[in-house]
N, C-alpha and C positions, 0 to 999 in steps of 0.2 A: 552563630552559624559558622563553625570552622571546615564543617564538613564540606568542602568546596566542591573536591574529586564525587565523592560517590552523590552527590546533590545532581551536579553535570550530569553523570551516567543516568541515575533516573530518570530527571528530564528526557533524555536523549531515546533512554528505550519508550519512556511513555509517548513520547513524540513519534517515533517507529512505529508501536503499536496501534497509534490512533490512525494514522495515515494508513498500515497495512487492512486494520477493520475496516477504515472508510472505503479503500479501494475494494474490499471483499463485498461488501454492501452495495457499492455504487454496482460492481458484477451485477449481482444478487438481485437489485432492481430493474436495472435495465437490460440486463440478460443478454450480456456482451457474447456470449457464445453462437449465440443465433445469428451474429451480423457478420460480413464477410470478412476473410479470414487478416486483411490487412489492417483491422481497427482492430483486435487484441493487440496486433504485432507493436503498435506505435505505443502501447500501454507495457512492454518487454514478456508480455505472456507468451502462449503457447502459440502465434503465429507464426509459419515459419516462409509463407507465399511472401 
């Protein structure tokens, strides 16, 4: 396992990529859109109240 650098990087996007689908998912189930406008905001979405 020499490959330190590009080892790091994958981990790092897989780690991004799981968090960002989690976060899309958890949207997607609890349908964060519906709820008032200051609980996206705490999450950096489209809140802007």
């Amino acid at each position: 396992m020499k490959k330190k650098t590009s080892d790091s990087t994958l981990v790092g996007l897989a780690v991004t990529g799981f968090l960002v689908a989690m976060v899309f998912t958890l949207k997607k189930l609890f349908n964060i859109d519906a709820l008032p406008p200051r609980v996206p905001d705490r999450f950096g979405d489209s809140g802007v109240a």
